[in-house]
N, C-alpha and C positions, 0 to 999 in steps of 0.2 A: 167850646174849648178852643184858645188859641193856642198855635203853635209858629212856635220860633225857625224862621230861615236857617239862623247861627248855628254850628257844629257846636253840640254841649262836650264838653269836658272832664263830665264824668261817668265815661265810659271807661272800663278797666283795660281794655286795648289801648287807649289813648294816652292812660297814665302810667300803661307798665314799660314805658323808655323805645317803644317799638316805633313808636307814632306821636303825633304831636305839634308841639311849634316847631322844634327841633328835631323835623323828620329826616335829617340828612346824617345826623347824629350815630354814632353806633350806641348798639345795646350798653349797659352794664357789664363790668366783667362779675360781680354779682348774677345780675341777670341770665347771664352764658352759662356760667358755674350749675346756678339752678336747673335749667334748660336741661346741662348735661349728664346731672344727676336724675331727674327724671327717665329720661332715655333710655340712661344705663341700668336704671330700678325698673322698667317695667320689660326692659332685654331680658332682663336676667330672672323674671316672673315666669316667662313660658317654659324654656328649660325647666325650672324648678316645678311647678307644675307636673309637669310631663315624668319628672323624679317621682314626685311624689305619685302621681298612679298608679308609677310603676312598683312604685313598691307595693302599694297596696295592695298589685294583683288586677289592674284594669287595663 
């Protein structure tokens, strides 16, 4: 099997606006957006969690 010197391009780091040809680039404000939605949905999972045991009595 041969393999290529060249950095492939279809790597999902590469094409998700982070990296690239245009690594000097900023993100997406899409991209940001998402980032910040994540963040904020899995902040707000431990609290809620922790609710929830509590109520159940754990």
């Amino acid at each position: 099997m041969r393999f290529e010197s060249r950095p492939s391009h279809s790597s999902s780091y590469s094409s998700s606006g982070y990296a690239g040809g245009d690594s000097g680039k900023n993100p997406g404000l899409r991209r940001v957006f998402s980032d910040i939605v994540m963040i904020a949905f899995w902040g707000a999972m431990i609290p809620g969690f922790l609710w929830i045991g509590n109520a159940a009595g754990f």
